[in-house]
C-alpha positions as CSV (number, residue, x, y, z in Angstrom):
1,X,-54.9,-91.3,-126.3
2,X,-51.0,-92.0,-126.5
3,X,-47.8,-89.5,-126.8
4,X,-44.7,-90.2,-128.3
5,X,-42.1,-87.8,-127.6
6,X,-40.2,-86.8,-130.8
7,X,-37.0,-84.3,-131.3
8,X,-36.7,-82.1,-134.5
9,X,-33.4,-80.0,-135.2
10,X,-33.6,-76.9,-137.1
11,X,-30.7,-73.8,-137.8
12,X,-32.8,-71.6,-136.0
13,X,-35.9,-71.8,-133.2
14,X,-38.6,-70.5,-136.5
15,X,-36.8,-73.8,-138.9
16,X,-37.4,-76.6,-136.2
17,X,-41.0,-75.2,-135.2
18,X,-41.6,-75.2,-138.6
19,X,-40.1,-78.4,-139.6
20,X,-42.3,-80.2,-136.6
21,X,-45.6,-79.1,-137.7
22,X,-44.5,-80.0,-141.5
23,X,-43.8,-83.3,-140.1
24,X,-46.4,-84.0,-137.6
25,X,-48.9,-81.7,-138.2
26,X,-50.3,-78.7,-136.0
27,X,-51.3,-80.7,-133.0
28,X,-47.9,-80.8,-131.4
29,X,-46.8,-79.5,-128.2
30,X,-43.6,-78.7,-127.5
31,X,-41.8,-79.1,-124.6
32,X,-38.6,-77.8,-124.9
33,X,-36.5,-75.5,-127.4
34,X,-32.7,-75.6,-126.8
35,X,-29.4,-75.2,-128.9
36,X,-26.9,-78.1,-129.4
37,X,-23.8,-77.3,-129.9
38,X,-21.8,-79.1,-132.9
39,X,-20.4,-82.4,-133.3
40,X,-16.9,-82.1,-132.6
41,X,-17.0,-85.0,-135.5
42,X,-18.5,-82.5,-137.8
43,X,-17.3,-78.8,-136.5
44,X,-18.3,-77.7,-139.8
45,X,-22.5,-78.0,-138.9
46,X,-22.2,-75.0,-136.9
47,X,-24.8,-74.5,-133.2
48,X,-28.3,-76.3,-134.0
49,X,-31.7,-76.1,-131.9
50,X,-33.4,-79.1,-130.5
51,X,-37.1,-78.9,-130.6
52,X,-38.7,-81.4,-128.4
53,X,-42.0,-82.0,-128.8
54,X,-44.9,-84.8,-127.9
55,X,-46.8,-86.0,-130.8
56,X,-50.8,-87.9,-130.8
57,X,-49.6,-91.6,-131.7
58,X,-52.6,-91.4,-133.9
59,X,-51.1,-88.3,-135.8
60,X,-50.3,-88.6,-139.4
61,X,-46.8,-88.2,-139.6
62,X,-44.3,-88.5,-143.1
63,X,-41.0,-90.5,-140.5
64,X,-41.5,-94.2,-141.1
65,X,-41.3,-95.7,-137.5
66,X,-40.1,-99.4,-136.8
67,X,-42.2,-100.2,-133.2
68,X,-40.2,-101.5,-130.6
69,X,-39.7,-105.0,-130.0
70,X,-41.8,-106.0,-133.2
71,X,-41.6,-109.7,-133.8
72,X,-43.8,-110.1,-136.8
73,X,-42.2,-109.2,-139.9
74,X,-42.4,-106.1,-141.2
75,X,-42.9,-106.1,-145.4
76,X,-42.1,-102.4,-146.0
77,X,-39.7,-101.1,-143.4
78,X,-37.7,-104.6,-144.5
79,X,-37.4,-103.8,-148.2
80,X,-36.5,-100.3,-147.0
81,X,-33.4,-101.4,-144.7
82,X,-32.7,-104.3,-148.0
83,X,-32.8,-101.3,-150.0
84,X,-30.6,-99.4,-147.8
85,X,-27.6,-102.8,-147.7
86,X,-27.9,-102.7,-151.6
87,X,-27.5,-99.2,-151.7
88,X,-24.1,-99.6,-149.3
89,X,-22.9,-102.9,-151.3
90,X,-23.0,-101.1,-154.3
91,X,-21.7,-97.8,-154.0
92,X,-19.5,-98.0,-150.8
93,X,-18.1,-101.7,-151.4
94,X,-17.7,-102.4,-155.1
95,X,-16.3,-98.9,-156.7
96,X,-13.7,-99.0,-154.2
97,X,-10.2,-99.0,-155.8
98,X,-8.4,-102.1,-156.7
99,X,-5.6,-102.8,-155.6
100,X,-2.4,-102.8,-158.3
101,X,-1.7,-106.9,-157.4
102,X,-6.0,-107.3,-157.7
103,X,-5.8,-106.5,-161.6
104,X,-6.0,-109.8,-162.6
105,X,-9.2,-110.4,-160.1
106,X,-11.2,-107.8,-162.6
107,X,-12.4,-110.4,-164.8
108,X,-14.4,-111.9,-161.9
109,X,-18.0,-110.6,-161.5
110,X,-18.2,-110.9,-157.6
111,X,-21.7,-112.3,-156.7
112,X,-22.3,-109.8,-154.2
113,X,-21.9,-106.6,-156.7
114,X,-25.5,-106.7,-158.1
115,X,-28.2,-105.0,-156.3
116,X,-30.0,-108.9,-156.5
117,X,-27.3,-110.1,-153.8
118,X,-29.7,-109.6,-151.0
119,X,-33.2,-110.7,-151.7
120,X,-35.3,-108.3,-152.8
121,X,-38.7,-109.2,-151.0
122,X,-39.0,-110.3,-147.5
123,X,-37.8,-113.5,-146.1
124,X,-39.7,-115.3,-143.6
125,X,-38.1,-115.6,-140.0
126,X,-37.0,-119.2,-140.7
127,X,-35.9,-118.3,-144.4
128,X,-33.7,-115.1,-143.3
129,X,-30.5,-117.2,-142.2
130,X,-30.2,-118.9,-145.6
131,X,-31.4,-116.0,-147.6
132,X,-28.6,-113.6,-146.7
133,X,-26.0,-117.0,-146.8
134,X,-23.2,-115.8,-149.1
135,X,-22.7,-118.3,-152.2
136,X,-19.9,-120.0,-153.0
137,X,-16.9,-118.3,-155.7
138,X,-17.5,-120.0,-159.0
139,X,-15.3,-123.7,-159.4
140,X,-13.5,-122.2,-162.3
141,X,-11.3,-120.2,-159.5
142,X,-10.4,-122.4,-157.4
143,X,-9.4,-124.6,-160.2
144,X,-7.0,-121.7,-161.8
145,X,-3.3,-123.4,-161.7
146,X,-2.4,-120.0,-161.2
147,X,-1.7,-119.3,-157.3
148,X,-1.0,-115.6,-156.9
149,X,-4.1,-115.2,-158.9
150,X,-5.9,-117.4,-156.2
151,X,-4.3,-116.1,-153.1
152,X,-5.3,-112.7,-154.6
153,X,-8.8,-113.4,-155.6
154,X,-9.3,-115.0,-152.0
155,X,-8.4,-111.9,-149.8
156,X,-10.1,-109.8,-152.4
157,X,-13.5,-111.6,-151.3
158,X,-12.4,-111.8,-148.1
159,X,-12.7,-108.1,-147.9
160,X,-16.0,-108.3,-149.7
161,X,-17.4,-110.4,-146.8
162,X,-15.9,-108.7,-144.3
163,X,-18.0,-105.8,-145.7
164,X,-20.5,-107.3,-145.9
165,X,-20.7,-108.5,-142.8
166,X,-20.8,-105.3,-141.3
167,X,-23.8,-104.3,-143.6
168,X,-25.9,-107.3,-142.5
169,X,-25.0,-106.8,-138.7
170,X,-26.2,-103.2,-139.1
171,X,-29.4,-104.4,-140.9
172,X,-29.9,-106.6,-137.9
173,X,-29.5,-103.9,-135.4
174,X,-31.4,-101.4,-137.4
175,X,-34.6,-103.7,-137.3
176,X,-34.9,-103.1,-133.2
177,X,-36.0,-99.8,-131.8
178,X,-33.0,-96.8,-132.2
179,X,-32.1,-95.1,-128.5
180,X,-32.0,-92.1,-130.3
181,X,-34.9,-91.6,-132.5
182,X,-33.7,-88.2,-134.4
183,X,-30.7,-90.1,-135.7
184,X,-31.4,-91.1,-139.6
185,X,-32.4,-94.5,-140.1
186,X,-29.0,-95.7,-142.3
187,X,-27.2,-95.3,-138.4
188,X,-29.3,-96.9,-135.9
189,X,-27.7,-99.9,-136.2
190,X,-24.3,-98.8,-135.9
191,X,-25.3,-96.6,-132.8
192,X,-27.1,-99.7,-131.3
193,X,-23.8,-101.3,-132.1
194,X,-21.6,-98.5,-130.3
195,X,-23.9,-98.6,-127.2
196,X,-23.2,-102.5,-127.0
197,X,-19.6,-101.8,-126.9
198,X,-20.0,-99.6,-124.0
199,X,-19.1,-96.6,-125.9
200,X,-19.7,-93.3,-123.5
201,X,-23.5,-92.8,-125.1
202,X,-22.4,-88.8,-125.8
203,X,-19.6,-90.3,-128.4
204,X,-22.2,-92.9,-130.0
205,X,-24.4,-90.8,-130.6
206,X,-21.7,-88.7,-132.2
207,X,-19.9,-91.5,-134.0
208,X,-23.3,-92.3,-135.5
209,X,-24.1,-89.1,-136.6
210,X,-21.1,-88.4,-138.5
211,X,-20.9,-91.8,-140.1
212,X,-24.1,-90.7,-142.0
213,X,-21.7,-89.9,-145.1
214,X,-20.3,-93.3,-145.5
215,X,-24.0,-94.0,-147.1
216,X,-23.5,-91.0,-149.8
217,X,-19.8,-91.4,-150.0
218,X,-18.9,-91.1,-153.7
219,X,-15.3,-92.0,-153.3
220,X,-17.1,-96.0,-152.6
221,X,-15.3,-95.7,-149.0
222,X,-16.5,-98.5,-146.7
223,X,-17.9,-98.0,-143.4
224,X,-14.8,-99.6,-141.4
225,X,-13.0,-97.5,-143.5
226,X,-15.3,-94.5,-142.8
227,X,-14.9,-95.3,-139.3
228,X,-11.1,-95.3,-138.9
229,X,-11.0,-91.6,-140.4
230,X,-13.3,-90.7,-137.7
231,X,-11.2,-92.5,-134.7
232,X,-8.1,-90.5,-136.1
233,X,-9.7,-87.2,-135.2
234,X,-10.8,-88.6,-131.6
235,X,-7.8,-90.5,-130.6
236,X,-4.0,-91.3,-130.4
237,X,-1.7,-94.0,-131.4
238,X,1.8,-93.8,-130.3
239,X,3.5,-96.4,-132.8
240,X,6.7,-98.7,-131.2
241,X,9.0,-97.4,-128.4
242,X,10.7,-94.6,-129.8
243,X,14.6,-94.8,-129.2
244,X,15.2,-91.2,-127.9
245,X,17.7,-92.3,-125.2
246,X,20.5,-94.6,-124.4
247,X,19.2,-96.5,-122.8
248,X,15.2,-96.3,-123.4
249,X,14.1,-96.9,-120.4
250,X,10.6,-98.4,-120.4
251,X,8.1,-98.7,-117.1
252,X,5.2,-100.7,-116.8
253,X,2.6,-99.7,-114.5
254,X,-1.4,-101.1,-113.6
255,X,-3.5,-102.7,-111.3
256,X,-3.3,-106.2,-109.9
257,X,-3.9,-109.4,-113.0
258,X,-3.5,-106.9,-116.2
259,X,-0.8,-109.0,-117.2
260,X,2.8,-106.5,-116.9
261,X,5.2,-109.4,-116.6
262,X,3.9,-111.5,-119.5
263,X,3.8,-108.0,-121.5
264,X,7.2,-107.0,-120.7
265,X,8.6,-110.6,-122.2
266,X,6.5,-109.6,-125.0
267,X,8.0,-106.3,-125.5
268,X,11.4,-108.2,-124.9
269,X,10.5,-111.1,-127.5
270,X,9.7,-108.4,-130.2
271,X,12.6,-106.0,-129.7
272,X,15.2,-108.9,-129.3
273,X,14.1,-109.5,-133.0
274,X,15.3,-106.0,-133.6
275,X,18.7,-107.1,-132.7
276,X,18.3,-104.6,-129.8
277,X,20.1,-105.3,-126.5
278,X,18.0,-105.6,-123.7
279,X,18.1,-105.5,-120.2
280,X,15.0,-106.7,-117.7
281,X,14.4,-105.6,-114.4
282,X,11.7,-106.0,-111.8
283,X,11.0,-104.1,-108.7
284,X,8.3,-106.8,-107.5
285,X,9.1,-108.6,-105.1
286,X,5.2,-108.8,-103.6
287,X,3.5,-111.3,-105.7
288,X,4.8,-114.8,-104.8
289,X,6.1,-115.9,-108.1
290,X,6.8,-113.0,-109.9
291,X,10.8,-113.0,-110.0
292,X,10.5,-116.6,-110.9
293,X,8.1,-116.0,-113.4
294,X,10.0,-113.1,-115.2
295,X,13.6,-114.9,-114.5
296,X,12.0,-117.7,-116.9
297,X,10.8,-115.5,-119.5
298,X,14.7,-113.9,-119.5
299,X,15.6,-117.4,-119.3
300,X,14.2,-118.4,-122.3
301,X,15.0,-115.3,-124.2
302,X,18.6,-115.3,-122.6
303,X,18.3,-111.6,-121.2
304,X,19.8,-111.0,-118.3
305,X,17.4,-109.8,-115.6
306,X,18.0,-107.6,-112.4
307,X,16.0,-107.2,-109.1
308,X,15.4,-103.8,-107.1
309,X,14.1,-103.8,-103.7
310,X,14.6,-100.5,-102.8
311,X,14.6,-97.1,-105.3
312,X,18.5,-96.5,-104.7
313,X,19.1,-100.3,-106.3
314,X,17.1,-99.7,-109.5
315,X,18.9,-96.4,-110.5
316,X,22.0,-97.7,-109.6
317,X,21.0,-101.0,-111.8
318,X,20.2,-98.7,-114.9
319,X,23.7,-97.0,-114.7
320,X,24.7,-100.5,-114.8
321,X,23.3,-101.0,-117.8
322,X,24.0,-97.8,-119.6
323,X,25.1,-99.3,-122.6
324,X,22.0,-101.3,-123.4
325,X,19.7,-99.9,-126.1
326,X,16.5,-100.8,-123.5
327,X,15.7,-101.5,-120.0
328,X,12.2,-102.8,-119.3
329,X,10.8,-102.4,-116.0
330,X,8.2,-104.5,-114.5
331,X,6.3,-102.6,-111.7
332,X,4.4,-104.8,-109.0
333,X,0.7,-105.1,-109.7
334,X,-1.5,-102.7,-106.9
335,X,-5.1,-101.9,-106.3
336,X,-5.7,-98.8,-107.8
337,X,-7.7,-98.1,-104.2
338,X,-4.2,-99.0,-102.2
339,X,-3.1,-95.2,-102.5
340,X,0.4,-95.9,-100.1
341,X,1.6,-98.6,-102.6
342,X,0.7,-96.5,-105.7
343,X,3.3,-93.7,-104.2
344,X,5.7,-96.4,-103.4
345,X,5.4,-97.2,-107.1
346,X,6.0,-93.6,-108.0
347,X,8.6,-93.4,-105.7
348,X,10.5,-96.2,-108.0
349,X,9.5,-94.7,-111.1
350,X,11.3,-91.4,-109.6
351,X,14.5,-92.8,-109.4
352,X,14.1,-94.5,-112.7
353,X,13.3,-91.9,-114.5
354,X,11.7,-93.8,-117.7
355,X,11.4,-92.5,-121.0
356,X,8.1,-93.9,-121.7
357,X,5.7,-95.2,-119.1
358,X,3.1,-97.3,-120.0
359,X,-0.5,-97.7,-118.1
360,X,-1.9,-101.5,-118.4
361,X,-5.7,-101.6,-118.4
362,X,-7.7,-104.9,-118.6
363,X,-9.9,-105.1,-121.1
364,X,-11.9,-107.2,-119.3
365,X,-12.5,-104.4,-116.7
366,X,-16.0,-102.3,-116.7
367,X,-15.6,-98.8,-117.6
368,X,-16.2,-97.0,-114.2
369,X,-13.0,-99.7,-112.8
370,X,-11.4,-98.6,-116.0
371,X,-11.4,-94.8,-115.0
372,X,-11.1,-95.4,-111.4
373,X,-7.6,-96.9,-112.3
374,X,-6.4,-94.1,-115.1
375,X,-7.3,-91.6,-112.3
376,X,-5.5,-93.3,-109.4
377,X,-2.6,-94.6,-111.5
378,X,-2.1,-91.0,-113.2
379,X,-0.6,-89.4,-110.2
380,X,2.6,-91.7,-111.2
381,X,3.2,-89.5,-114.6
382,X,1.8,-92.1,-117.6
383,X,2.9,-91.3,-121.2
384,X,0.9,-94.1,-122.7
385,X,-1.9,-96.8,-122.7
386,X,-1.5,-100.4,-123.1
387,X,-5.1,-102.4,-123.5
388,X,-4.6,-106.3,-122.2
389,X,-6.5,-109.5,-122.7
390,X,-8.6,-108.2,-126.0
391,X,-9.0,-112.3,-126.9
392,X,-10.9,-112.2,-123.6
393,X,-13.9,-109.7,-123.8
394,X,-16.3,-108.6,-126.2
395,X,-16.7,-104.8,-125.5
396,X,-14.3,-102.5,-126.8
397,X,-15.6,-99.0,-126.3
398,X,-13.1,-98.3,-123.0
399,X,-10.5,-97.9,-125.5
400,X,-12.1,-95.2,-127.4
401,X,-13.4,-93.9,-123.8
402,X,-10.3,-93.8,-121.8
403,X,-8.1,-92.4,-124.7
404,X,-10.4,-89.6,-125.3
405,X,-11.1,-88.7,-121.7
406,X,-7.3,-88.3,-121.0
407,X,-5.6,-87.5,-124.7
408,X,-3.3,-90.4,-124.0
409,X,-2.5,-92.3,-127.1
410,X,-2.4,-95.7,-127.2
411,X,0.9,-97.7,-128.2
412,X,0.3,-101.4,-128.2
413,X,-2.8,-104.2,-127.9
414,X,-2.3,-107.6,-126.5
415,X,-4.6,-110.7,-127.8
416,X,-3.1,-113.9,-125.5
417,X,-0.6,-115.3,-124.1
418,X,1.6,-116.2,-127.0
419,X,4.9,-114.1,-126.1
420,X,6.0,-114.1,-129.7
421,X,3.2,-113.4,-131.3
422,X,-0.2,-111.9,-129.1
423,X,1.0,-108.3,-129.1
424,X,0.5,-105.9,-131.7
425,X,0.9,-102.5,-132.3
426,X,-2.1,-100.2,-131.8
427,X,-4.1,-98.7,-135.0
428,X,-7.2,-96.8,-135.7
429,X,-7.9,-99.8,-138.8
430,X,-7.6,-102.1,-135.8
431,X,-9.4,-100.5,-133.3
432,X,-12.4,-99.8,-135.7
433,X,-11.9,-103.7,-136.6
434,X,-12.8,-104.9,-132.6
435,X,-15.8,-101.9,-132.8
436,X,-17.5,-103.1,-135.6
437,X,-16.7,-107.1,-135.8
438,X,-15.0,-107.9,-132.1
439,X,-11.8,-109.8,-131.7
440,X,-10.8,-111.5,-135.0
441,X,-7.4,-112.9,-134.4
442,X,-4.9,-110.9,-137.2
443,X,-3.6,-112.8,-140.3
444,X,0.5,-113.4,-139.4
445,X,2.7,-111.2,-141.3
446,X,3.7,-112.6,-144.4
């Protein structure tokens, strides 16, 4: 005989007893009784208890199970998720609110708002791809002479795909074995999906939890959108440089290869549009290459540019420059391990005295690196956090991670090497974009 072990919540020790033997019968034992406290996503549930018990594999039970690491197709527990996509496409997709400039689009029956998108009885493993294929918008469209009727119906089912999307990669991850059993079936997937991004597994589980409602939303909400109101209550954004000061002084600090310099000529490049003046300094002299490398960004964006050597040269630079409406101040990259050259770091940053300093992390860079940095580098007084080199990975959870951990907001995002245009400013909508779908390169600003 087998055991699974199984975990039941109820509002009081009596409820969860009581809900396990309603839903596994009497031949349970339990193993552990203990209160949870609530979600900090949904401080409204009040404390909980968590029954956990170890159930006969052979007991009758009324929770549909998916086995783990089932390859064979499963007839009922696939129409069930089907059912479930239909249910989101429907209500949380296609009652949304249009748009004033999509009005015209409302004469166009999308293909994707009847419940017959998705097919309705299993496909076999080598049908699935082309089963859940999208079709094609109708000729008669495309073939409108009317182009602001086109350019609207377009994005209008771009957003329907996007959506969908989401839906089908949820389906997908919902068809594997959940890590946390007790979590309703609607959420595996996305769980699954914020474990894969390296989220900390205490905030997926969380996460999941509380996006339960996007699947009974009656205002036809859609999960990204579901999931940007909940990254609002755990994190910060910090919107552009704020122009307290004459000058704002700006300081960029990290680690070794996050990418300051090329970020400060981005910074440069997008304020210089602002008809701002702007001063650039850099204190390192370390990495071979560095002055040169900034002295042809300043070149090219005909700044002038300063070096310090020594603390005493860059306050005395920024008295210089007093009149300017920004100084930007490139830091030299250090290992967040090399605890002398950190303090010499701070030790420039003292006699600076910035108005906002900005922290560099690598997105590239595993979580436990991630934190060893935001620890070592936080001796040096950071305001802000800068994520680096998103085009490059394809986990995003340190973001959400780090930000939470130290209540920093976040102020910008940088996606290549473009100067002009691979920066961006930092937003939950964009965030929950690179959880849910990864790096997807933004549409330029018309």
């Amino acid at each position: 005989m087998s055991v699974r072990i199984q975990k039941v919540y109820g509002k009081t020790p009596k409820d969860a007893r009581q809900k396990a033997q309603k839903e596994f019968g009497d031949k349970i034992s339990i193993i552990k009784m203990r209160p949870v406290a609530a979600n900090k996503l949904q401080p409204d549930r009040g404390t909980t208890y968590e029954l956990t018990i170890a159930v006969d594999n052979e007991a009758p039970t009324t929770r549909p199970l998916i086995e783990p690491n089932q390859r064979e197709s499963n007839a009922s527990a696939l129409q069930q998720a089907i059912a479930r996509v239909n249910t989101v496409l429907t209500a949380g997709t296609y009652n949304r609110h249009m748009q004033p400039q999509q009005q015209r689009a409302q004469d166009y029956e999308s293909p994707y708002s009847k419940a017959s998108a998705l097919p309705s009885t299993p496909a076999v493993e080598g049908e699935r791809e082309s089963a859940i294929t999208p079709p094609e918008p109708p000729d008669s469209i495309s073939a409108r002479p009317d182009t602001t009727d086109n350019r609207h119906m377009m994005s209008y089912i771009g957003g329907e795909l996007s959506e969908i999307r989401d839906v089908l990669h949820i389906l997908m991850n919902s068809a594997k074995m959940s890590d946390a059993a007790d979590l309703p079936d609607e959420v595996v997937g996305l769980h699954r999906k914020f474990l894969k991004n390296d989220i900390d597994p205490n905030l997926a589980y969380d996460l999941a939890e509380a996006m339960q409602e996007c699947f009974s939303d009656e205002r036809g909400r859609s999960i990204h959108e579901h999931l940007t109101l909940l990254l609002k209550k755990i994190i910060k954004t910090s919107g552009e440089i704020q122009f307290t000061a004459k000058p704002t002084v700006v300081a960029l600090v990290g680690p070794t290869g996050v990418g300051k310099t090329t970020t400060l000529a981005k910074l440069a490049a997008q304020h210089q549009f602002q008809k701002k003046e702007i001063v650039l300094i850099t204190t390192d002299d370390y990495r071979i290459g560095a002055i040169e490398q900034l002295e042809t960004y300043a070149g090219i964006l005909s700044l002038p540019i300063e070096v310090a050597h020594e603390p005493e040269e860059l306050e005395a630079q920024i008295a210089k420059h007093a009149s300017a409406d920004l100084i930007l101040i490139d830091t030299p990259g250090r290992s967040q391990l090399d605890v002398p050259r950190i303090r010499l770091i701070e030790s420039f940053l003292n006699a600076a005295r910035p108005t906002e300093t900005h922290l560099l992390l690598n997105m590239t860079t595993r979580n436990e690196d991630i934190n060893s940095v935001v620890d070592r580098f936080g001796t040096v007084g950071v305001d802000q956090l800068m994520f680096t080199k998103l085009d490059e990975s394809t986990c995003y959870g340190s973001i959400l991670n780090v930000s939470a951990r130290t209540k920093k907001p976040i102020s910008y995002l940088t996606t290549g090497q473009d100067v002009a245009e691979d920066i961006e400013l930092a937003t939950h909508r964009r965030i929950a974009t690179f959880l849910l779908r990864g790096f997807q390169r933004q549409k330029p600003k018309s």
